[in-house]
N, C-alpha and C positions, 0 to 999 in steps of 0.2 A: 681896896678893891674887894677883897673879902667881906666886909660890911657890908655892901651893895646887894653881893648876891642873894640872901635871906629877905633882902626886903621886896627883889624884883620878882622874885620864883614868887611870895604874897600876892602881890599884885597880878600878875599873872593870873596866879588862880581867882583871886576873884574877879578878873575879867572875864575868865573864862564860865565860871559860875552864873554871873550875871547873862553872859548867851545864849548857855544855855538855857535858865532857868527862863526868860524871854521866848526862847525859840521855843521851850515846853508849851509855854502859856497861849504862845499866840500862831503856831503856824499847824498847820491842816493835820488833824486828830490829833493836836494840844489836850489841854485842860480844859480850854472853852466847849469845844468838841465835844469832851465826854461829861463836861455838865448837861450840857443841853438835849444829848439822847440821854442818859440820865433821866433827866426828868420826862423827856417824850416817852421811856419804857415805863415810870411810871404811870402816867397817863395813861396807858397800855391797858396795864393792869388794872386800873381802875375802869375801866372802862368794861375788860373781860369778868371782873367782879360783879358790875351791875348785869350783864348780858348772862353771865351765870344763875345769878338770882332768877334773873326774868326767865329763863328756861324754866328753872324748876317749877315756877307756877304752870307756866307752859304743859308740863308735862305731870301738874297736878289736875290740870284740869281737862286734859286729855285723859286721864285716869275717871275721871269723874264721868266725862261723855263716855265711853266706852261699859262704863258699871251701871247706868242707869239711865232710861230712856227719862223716866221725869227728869231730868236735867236737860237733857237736850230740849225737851217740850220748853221748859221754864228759855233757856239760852231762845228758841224760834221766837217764843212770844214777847220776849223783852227787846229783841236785834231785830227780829223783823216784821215786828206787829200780826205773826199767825195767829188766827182766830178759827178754833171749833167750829162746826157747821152748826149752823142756829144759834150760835152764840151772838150776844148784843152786845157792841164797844161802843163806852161812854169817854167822847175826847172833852176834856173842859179845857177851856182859853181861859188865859189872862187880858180880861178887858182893858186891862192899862197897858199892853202892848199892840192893840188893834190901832192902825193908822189913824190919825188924825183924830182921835177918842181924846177928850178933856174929862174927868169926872169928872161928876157931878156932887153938889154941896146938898146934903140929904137936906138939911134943918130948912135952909131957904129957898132952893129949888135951879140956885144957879151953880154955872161953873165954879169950881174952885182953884184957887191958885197954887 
């Protein structure tokens, strides 16, 4: 009888180990649980990382409008097409994007393929 008990009180515990260690893994704020925010607060951070950077431009080039009107002139005439009074804007197209335009084969005079 004495033999027994050593080997039941074993058994025991690693039953009781294996429930646990189960019930860790797999039931509501387990190990699964705190992998998965885990990696979502990464995400996080990576994200607040990129949004950080982009501020600082943000706020470099708000530095920039703020110090000098030429920049801001440069920022209208590039974003909104402002033009000077008496000034002349030259728009050039691209002929091979105009609807239904085939080039033309200079050497013989036809379409080209």
């Amino acid at each position: 009888m004495m033999d027994r008990k050593p080997w039941f009180l074993f058994a025991v515990s690693v039953v009781y180990f294996l429930l646990v260690t189960i019930a860790a893994r797999y039931k509501e704020n387990g190990f699964n649980d705190i992998n998965r925010l885990s990696t979502a607060i990464a995400e996080v951070r990576e994200k607040i990382t990129g949004v950080t950077e982009e501020n600082g431009l943000y706020v470099k080039e708000l530095a920039q409008i703020t110090a000098s009107d030429e920049y801001v002139e440069a920022i209208a005439r590039e974003s909104l097409g402002v033009v000077k009074p008496g000034e002349v804007v030259y728009e050039f197209v691209d002929i091979e994007k105009i609807a239904g335009h085939q080039p033309v084969n200079e050497t013989a005079g036809e379409p080209s393929e």
